[in-house]
C-alpha positions in Angstrom: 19.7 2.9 -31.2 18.0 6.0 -31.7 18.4 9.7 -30.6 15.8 9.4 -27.6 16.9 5.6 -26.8 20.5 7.3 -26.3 19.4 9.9 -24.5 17.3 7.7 -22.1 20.0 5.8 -21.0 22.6 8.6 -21.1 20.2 10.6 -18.7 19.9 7.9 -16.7 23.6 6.9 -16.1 24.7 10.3 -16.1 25.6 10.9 -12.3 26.8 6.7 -12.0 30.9 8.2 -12.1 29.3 10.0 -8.5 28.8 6.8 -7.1 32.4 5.2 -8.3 33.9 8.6 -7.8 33.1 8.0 -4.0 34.7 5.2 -3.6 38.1 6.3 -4.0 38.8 4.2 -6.9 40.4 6.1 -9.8 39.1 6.2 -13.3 41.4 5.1 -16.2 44.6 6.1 -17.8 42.0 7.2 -21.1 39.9 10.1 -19.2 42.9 11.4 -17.2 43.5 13.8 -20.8 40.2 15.7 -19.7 40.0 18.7 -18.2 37.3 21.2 -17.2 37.5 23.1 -20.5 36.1 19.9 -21.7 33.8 18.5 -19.0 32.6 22.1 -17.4 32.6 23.2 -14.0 31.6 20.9 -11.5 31.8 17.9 -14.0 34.7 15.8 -13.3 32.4 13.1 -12.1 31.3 12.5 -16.0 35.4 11.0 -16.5 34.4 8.1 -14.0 31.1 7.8 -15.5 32.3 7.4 -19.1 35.2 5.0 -17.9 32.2 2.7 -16.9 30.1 3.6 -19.6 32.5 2.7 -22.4 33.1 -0.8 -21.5 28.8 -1.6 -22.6 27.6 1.6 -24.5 27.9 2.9 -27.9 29.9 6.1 -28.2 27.3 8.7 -28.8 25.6 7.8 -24.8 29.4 8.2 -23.7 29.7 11.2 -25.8 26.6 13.0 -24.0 27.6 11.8 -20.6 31.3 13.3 -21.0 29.7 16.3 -22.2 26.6 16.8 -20.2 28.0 19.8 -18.1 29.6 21.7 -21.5 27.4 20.6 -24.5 29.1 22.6 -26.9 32.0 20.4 -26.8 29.6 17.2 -27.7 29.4 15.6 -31.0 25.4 16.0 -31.0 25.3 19.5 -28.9 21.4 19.4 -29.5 20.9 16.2 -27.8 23.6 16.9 -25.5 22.0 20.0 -24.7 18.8 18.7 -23.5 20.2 16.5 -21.6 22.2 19.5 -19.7 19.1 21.6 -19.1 16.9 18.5 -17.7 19.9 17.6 -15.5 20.1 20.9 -14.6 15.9 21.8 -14.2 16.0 18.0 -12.0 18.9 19.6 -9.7 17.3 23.3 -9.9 15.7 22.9 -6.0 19.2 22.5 -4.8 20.6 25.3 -2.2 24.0 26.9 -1.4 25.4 25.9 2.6 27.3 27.5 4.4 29.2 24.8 5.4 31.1 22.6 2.8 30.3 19.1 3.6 32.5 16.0 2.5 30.0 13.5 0.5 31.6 10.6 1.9 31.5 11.7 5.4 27.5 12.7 4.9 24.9 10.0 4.7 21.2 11.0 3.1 18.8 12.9 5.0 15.6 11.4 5.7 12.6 13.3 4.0 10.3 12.0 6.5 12.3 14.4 9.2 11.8 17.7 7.1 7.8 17.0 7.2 6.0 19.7 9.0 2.4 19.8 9.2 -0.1 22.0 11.4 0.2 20.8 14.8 3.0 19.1 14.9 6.7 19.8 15.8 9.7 19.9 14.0 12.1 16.6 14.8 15.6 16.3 14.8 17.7 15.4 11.5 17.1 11.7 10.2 19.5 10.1 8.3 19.1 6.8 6.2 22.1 4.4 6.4 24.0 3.8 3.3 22.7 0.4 1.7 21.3 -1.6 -1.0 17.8 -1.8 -0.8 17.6 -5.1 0.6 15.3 -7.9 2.2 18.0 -10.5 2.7 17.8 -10.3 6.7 14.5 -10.7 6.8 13.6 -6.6 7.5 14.3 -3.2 6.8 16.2 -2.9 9.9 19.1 -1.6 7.8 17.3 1.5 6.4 15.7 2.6 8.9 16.5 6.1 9.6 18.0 7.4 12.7 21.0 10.4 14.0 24.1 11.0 11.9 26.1 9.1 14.2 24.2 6.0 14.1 24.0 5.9 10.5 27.9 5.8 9.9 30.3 2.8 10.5 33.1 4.5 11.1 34.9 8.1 10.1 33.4 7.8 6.5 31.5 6.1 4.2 34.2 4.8 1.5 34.3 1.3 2.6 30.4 1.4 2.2 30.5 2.5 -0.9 33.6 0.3 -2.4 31.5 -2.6 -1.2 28.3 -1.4 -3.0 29.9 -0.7 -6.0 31.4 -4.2 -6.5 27.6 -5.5 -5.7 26.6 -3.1 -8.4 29.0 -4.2 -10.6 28.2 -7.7 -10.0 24.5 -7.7 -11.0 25.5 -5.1 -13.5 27.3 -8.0 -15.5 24.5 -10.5 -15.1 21.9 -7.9 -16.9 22.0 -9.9 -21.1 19.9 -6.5 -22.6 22.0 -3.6 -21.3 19.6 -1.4 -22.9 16.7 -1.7 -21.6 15.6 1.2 -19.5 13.5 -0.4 -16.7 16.0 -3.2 -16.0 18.6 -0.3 -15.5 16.3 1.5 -13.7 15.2 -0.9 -11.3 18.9 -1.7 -10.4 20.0 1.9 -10.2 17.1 2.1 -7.4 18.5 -0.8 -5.3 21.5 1.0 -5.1 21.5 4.4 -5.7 18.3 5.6 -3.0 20.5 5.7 -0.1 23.3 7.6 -1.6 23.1 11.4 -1.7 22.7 13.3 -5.0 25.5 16.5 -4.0 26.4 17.4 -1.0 29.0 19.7 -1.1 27.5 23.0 -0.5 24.0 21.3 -0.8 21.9 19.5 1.3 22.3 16.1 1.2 18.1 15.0 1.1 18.1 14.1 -2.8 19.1 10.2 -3.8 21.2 9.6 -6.6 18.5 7.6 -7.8 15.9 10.0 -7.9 18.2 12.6 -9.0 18.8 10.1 -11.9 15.4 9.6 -12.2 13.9 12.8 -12.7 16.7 13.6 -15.2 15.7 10.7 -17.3 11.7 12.1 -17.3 12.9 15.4 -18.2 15.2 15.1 -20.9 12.5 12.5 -22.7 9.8 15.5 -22.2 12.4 18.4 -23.7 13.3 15.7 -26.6 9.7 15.2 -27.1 8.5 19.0 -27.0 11.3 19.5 -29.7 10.1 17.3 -32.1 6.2 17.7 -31.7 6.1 21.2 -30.6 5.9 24.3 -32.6 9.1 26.6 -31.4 12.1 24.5 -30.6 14.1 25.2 -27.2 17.1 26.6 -27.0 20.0 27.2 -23.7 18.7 30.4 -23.0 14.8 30.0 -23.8 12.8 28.5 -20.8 9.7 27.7 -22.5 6.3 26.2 -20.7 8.1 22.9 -22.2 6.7 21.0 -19.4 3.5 19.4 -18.5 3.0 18.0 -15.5 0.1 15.8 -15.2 -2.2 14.3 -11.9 -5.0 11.7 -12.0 -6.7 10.7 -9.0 -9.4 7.9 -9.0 -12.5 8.8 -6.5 -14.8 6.0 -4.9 -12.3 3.7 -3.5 -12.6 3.5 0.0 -17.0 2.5 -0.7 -15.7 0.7 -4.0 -13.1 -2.0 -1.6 -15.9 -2.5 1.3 -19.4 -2.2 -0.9 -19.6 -6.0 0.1 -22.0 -8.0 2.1 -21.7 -11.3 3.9 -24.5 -13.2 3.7 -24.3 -17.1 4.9 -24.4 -18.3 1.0 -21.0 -16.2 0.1 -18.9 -15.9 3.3 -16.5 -18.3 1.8 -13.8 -16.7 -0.2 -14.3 -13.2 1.5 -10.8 -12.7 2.7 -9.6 -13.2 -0.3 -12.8 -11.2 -2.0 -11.5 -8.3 0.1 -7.8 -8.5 -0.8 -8.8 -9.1 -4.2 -10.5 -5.8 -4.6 -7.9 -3.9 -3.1 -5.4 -4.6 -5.0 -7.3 -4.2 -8.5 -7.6 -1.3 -7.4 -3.6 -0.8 -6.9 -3.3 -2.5 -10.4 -6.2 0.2 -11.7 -3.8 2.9 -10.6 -0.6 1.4 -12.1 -2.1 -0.3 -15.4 -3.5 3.9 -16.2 -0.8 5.7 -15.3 1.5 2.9 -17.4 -1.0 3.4 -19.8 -0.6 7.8 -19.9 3.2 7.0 -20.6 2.7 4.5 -23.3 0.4 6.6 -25.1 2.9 9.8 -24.3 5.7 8.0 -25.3 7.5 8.3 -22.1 9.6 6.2 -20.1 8.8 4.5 -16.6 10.4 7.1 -15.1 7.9 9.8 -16.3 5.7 8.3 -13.3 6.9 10.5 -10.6 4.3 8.9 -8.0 1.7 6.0 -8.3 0.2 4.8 -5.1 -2.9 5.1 -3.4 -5.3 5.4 -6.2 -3.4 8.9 -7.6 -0.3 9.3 -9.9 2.0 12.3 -11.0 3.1 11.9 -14.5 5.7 14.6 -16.4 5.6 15.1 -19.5 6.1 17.3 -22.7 3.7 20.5 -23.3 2.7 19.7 -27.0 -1.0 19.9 -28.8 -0.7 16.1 -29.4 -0.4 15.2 -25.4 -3.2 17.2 -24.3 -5.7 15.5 -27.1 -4.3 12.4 -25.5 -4.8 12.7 -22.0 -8.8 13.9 -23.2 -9.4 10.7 -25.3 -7.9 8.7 -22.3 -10.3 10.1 -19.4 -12.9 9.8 -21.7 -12.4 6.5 -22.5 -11.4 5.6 -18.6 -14.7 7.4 -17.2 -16.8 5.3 -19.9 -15.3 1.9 -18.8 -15.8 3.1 -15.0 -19.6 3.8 -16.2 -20.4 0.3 -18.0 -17.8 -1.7 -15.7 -18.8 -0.3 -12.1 -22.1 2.0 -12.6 -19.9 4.8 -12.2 -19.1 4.0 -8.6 -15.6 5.4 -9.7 -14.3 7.8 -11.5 -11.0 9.0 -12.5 -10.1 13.0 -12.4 -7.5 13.7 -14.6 -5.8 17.3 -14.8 -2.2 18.6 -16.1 -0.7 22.0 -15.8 2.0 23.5 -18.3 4.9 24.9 -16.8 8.8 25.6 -17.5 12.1 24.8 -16.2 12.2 27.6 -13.3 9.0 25.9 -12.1 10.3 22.9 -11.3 12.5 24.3 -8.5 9.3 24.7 -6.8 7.1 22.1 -7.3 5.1 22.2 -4.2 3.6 24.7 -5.8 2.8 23.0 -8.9 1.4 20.1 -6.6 -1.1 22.5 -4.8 -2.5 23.7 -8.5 -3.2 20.2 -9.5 -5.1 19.1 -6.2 -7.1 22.0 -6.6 -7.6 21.6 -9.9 -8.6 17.9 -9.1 -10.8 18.4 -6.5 -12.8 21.3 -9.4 -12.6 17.9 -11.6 -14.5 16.1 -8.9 -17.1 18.3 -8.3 -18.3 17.4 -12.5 -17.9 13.6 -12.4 -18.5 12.3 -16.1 -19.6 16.0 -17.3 -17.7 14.4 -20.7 -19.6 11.2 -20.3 -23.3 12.7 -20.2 -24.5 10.4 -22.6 -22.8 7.2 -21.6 -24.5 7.7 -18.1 -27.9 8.7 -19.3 -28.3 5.5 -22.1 -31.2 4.0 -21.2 -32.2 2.5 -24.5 -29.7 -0.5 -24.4 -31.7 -3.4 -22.5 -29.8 -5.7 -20.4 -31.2 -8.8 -19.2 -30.1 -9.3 -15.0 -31.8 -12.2 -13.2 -30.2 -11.8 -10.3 -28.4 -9.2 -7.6 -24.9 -10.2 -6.8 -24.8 -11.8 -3.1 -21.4 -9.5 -2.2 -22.0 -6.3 -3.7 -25.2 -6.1 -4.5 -25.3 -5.6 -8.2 -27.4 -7.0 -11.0 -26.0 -9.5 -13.2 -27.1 -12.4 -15.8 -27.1 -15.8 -14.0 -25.5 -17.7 -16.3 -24.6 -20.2 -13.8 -25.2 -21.8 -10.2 -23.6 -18.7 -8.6 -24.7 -16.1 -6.2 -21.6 -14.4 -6.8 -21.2 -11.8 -10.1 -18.3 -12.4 -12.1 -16.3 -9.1 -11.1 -16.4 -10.6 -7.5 -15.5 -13.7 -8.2 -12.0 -12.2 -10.3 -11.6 -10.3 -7.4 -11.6 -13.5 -5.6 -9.4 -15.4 -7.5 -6.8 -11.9 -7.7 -6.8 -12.1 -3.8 -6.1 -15.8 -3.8 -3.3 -16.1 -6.9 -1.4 -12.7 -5.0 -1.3 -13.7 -1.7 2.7 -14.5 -1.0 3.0 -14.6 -4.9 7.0 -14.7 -5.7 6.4 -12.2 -9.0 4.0 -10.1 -10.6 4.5 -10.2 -14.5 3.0 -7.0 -16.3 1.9 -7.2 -19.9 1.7 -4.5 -22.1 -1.0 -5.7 -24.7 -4.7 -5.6 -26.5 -5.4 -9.0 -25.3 -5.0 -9.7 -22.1 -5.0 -13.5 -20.6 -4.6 -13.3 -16.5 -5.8 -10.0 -14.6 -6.4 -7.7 -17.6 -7.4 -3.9 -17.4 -8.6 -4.0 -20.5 -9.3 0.0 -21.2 -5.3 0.6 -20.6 -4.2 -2.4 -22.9 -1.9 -3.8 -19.2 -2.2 -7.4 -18.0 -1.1 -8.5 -15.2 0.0 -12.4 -14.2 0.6 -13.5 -10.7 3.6 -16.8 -10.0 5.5 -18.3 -8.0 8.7 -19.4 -8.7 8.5 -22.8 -10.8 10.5 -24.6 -13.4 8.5 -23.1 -16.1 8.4 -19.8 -15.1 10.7 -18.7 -18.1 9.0 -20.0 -20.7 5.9 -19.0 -19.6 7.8 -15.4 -19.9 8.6 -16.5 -23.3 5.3 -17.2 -24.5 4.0 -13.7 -23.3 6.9 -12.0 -24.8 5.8 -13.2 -28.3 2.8 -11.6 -28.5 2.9 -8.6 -26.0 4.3 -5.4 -26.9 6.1 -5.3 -23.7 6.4 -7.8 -20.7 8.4 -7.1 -17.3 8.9 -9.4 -14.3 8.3 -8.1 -11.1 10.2 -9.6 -8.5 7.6 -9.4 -5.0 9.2 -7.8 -1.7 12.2 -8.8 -3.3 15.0 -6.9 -4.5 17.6 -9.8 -5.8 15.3 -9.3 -8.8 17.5 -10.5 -11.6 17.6 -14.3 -10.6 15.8 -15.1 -14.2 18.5 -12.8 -16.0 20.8 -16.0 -16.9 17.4 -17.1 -19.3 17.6 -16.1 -22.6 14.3 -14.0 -23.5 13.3 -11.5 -26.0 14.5 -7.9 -26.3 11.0 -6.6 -24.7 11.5 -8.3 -21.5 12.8 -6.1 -18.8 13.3 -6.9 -15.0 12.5 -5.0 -11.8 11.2 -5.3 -8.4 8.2 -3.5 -6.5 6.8 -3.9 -2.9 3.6 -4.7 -2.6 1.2 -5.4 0.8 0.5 -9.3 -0.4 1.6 -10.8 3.0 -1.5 -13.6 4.2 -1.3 -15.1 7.5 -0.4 -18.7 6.9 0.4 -21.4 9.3 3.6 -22.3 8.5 4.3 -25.9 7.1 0.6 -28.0 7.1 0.4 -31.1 8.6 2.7 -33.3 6.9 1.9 -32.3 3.5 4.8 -29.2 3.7 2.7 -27.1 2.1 2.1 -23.1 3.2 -2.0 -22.8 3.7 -3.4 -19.4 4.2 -5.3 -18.9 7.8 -8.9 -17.5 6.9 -10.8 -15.1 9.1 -12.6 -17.8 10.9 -9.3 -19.1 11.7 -8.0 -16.0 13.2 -10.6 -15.5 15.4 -10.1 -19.1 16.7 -6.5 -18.4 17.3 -7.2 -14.6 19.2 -6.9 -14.1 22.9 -10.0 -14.5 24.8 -12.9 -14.7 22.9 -12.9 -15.7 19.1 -13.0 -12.2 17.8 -11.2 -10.7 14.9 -9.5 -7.6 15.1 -9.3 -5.2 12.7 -6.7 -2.4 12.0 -7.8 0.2 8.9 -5.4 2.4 8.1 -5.7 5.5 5.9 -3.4 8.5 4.8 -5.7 11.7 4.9 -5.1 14.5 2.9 -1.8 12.4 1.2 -1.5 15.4 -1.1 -1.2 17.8 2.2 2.5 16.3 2.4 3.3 17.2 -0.9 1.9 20.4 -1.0 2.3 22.0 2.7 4.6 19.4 4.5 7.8 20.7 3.8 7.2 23.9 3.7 8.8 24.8 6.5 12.0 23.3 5.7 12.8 24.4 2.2 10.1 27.3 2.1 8.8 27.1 -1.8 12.5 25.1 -2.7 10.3 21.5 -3.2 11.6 20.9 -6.2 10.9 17.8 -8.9 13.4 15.9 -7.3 12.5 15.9 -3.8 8.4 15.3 -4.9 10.1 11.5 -6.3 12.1 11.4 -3.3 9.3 11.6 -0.7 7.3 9.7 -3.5 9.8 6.8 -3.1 10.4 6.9 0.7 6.9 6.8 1.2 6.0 4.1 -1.2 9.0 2.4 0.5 7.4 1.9 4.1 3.3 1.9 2.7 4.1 -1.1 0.7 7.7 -2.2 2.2 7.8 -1.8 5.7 4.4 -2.3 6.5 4.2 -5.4 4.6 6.9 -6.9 6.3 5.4 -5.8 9.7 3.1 -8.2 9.3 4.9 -10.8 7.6 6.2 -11.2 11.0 3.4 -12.1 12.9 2.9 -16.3 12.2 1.5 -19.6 13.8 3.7 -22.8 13.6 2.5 -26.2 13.2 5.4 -27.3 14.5 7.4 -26.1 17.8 10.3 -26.9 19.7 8.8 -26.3 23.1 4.8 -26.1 24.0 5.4 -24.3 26.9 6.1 -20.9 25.2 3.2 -21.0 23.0 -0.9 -21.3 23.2 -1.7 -24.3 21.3 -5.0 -24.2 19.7 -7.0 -26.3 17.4 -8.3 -25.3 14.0 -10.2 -27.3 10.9 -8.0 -26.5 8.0 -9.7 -27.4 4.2 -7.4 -27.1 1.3 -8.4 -24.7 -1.7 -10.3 -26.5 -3.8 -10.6 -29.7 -1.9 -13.4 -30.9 -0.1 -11.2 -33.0 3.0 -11.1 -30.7 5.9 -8.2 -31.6 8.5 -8.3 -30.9 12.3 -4.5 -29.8 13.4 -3.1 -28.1 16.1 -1.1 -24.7 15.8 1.0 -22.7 18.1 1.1 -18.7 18.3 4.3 -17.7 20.6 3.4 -15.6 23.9 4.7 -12.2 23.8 6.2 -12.4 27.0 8.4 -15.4 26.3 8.9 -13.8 22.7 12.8 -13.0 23.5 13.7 -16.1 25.8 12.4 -18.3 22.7 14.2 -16.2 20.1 17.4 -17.0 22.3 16.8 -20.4 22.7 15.9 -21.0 18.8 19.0 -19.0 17.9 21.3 -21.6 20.4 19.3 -24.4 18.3 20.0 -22.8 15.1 23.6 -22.0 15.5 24.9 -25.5 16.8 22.7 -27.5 14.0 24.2 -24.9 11.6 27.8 -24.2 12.9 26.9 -20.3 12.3 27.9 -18.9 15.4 25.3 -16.6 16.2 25.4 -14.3 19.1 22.6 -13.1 21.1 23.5 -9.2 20.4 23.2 -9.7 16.7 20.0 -11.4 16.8 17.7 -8.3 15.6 20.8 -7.6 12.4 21.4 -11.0 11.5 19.6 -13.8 13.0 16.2 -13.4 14.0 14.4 -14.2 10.6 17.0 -17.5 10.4 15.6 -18.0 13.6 12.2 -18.1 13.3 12.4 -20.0 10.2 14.1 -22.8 12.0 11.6 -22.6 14.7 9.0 -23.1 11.8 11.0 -26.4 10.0 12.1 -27.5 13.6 10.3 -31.2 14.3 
């Protein structure tokens, strides 16, 4: 492995002894000879950390982790030395307490709580239960934050945190490429983000994982700024080393609903509109993946992605800056010949230094100024591109849905770019996993301008090789598990060296109606359905919901809580809590709302009829579905769960029904016959 491979994963894995520390367990007999003249002040957590280390990692990662508090005991004090000052710079917006809290008597504090806007008044202390990231009950009922005392399941939090580190161990052993960065990453998020950074003395409202995380970004831009930039750093120099970087892409809101519904392309327009939205959640993720390819950074360089906007770190050399220009122009110029400029993607960066970092809110504030400058000279570095009027393009017709001319070279009224957004909304909807192709040729959903492709599947016998295949001729290629976080259930495959594993939450949930006719097979409900199926008249209804001013948060929110103390760490902390309920919780909010084809009693539910067609079959089907009534929504949950338990011997009780049972139990209302 090289230098900056080692230090990846040493930066990563760093704090993991914090997490085994807390559980009481003690390291080995080998890291008992270690004192603080060797591992520093405050870094006997690095002993546990090794002692895991050592059993999968060459010495020199085990070396910088030992040594990450005192690098001038380290074999490499260089290397070892950036990784001190990025661990450091990532933990710089911690505070001094009065009080000297026990870590394993103090859960993480909810973000979310600290927010403070104009208008609004301050709430009480949230804290988020310690837990895996985890779907397996159905809901996010087990992270939802709440007070101290309802968060903690007895006196402390070391039987927690014995049984997450055996679960971590566990999926630990089943991961064949122990080196690969996103992999680790992905697992250290499912379950390190409940578990507090520090405590003692500090405030307990950084993860582990995003301490981790940050760590990781910075000591890959200090390695990089050493060996591309002119003056090298040193312990005591705190350079402009730094560079943190913001894109933003304007036009989406009229880019998703620029779409019409005449009578000749109605069909397909749910999907149409799913479609488009989430290109343009791929856009934002296939550029941004793009900026740290190109950079030579790591996934965890991407602060924040979401919402058609991204924070990026990285380092403050000559080469970066020349690379972020070619790649706006060459975005903007794609945006031009792909979309008539309808969007357009501001991209700005701003060099800063290690002291900076502790207050990052301010940092955030410069770039959404500087962004909004941006936006006020759309494609002044595109001039020509948007003024070529000499090319001639043929067009025969306008484009039923969004109005733009095209070449008819078939019997369509629908333009190509619809009819790919159509297909997008239609292969996503409940997809199991999203597979993301680094390449120059793409094959599925390909942003071609940021060499990513993107492949939508459900789980299948040939899923693997499949993966294979991509793997032999993409650069890179990681499976996505969907709203899923047992994400390593393809790990016992044997694949290439470039395939990694994660998980992601994405808002893919389609209204289907359960099990179809006898044919057991999930069909989507269209919107003609749904209005069929509404109360009183057959009307949809339609909920849009949109953050305003998302940057406000980052930049004035917490203000009032940690004054200018919103350091790097925090931004990916609020960064991961809030992608965590926009694309988790809200996703599964409406994952909960079904129709069944089958019941086990009528007189709960409004039965009405609907004609169902197949995709891409012409027989159309008249069946009968059931939506439970609201007000017998607890009496049937009871009922199903009395059902469920004696078919299934499981014992359920009524007062665990919301924790344990009430997914189970709507599932066997849907198979029930």
């Amino acid at each position: 492995m090289t230098d900056v491979e080692n230090l990846k994963i040493a930066a990563l894995l760093h704090d993991i002894g914090k997490f085994y520390q807390r559980t009481d367990k003690s390291h080995s007999e080998e890291y008992k000879k270690y004192s603080q003249d060797d591992y520093g002040k405050n870094g006997a957590h690095a002993k546990w950390s090794c002692d895991f280390l050592d059993k999968y990692y060459n010495d020199d990662i085990v070396d910088l982790v030992l040594y990450h508090h005192n690098h001038t005991k380290s074999n490499y004090p260089d290397l070892c030395s950036i990784l001190k000052k990025a661990d450091h710079h990532s933990a710089s917006e911690r505070e001094d307490i009065d009080d000297t809290q026990e870590v394993n008597k103090t859960p993480l504090i909810s973000l979310f709580s600290k927010i403070v806007l104009e208008g609004n008044d301050k709430v009480d202390e949230q804290y988020i239960p310690l837990n895996k990231l985890s779907l397996d009950d159905g809901s996010f009922n087990n992270l939802k934050p709440a007070a101290k005392k309802d968060t903690m399941g007895g006196w402390n939090l070391v039987p927690e945190y014995n049984r997450l580190w055996d679960e971590f161990n566990f999926e630990f052993e089943l991961i064949q490429n122990k080196t690969d960065f996103n992999t680790l990453l992905a697992l250290l998020k499912k379950y390190a983000s409940t578990m507090p950074s520090a405590a003692y003395k500090s405030k307990s409202d950084i993860s582990l994982y995003d301490h981790s995380k940050t760590t990781a970004a910075l000591a890959v831009s200090r390695y990089l700024f050493n060996r591309d930039g002119d003056v090298k750093l040193t312990q005591n120099n705190d350079l402009n080393c730094y560079l943190a970087i913001e894109g933003d892409i304007s036009g989406i809101q009229k880019f998703i609903f620029k779409i019409s519904s005449p009578q000749e392309a109605q069909s397909g327009m749910s999907k149409r509109l799913r479609g488009r939205s989430l290109y343009l959640a791929l856009l934002c993720d296939a550029i941004a993946t793009y900026i740290a390819e190109e950079l030579e950074l790591c996934e965890a360089n991407i602060l924040f992605c979401g919402g058609g906007r991204f924070t990026i770190i990285g380092p403050n050399t000559k080469m970066a800056k020349e690379k972020l220009a070619e790649i706006k122009s060459k975005l903007n110029k794609f945006f031009i010949d792909e979309f008539n400029a309808e969007l357009y993607l501001a991209l700005v960066s701003i060099e800063c230094c290690g002291d900076d970092l502790a207050k990052f809110g301010q940092i955030t504030r410069k770039l959404s100024n500087k962004l909004n400058e941006d936006k006020k000279h759309k494609f002044s570095d595109n001039l020509d591109e948007v003024f070529n009027f000499d090319e001639e393009i043929k067009y025969d017709d306008l484009c039923s849905v969004c109005g733009t001319p095209y070449p008819k070279k078939e019997d369509s009224v629908v333009c190509k770019t619809c009819k790919n957004h159509e297909k997008l909304g239609q292969n996503a909807a409940n997809a199991d996993y999203m597979i993301k192709c680094i390449t120059d040729k793409g094959e599925g959903y390909f942003i071609e301008p940021a060499n990513v492709d993107y492949h939508f599947l459900n789980k299948s016998r040939d899923i693997a090789d499949k993966i294979n295949s991509w793997s032999k001729t993409c650069k890179k290629v990681e499976v996505i598990k969907l709203n899923d976080t047992n994400f390593l259930d393809l790990a016992n495959h044997e694949f290439e060296s470039n395939v990694s594993f994660s998980f992601s939450f994405m808002g893919n949930t389609v209204p289907n109606l359960g099990r179809f006719a006898d044919n057991h097979k999930y069909m989507p409900l269209y919107f003609e359905h749904l209005a069929k199926i509404s109360n009183g008249a057959n009307k949809l209804g339609v909920l849009k919901m949109d953050v305003d001013n998302l940057g406000l948060i980052f930049s004035e929110g917490l203000k009032e809580s940690y004054d200018e103390n919103l350091g790097i760490s925090r931004v990916s902390a609020l960064s991961s809590q809030l992608d965590m309920f926009f694309s988790g919780f809200v996703n599964n909010i409406a994952s909960e709302f079904k129709v069944y084809s089958k019941v086990f009693d009528e007189d709960k539910f409004d039965k009405k009829e609907l004609e169902i067609q197949n995709d891409n079959e012409e027989i159309k089907e008249s069946v009968f579905v059931y939506k439970l009534r609201f007000e017998n929504y607890n009496e049937a949950i009871y009922k199903l769960s009395d059902l469920y338990s004696s078919k299934k011997g499981t014992g359920l009780s009524k007062d665990k029904l919301d924790e344990e049972g009430l997914n189970k139990c709507i599932l066997y209302g849907e198979l029930y016959t």
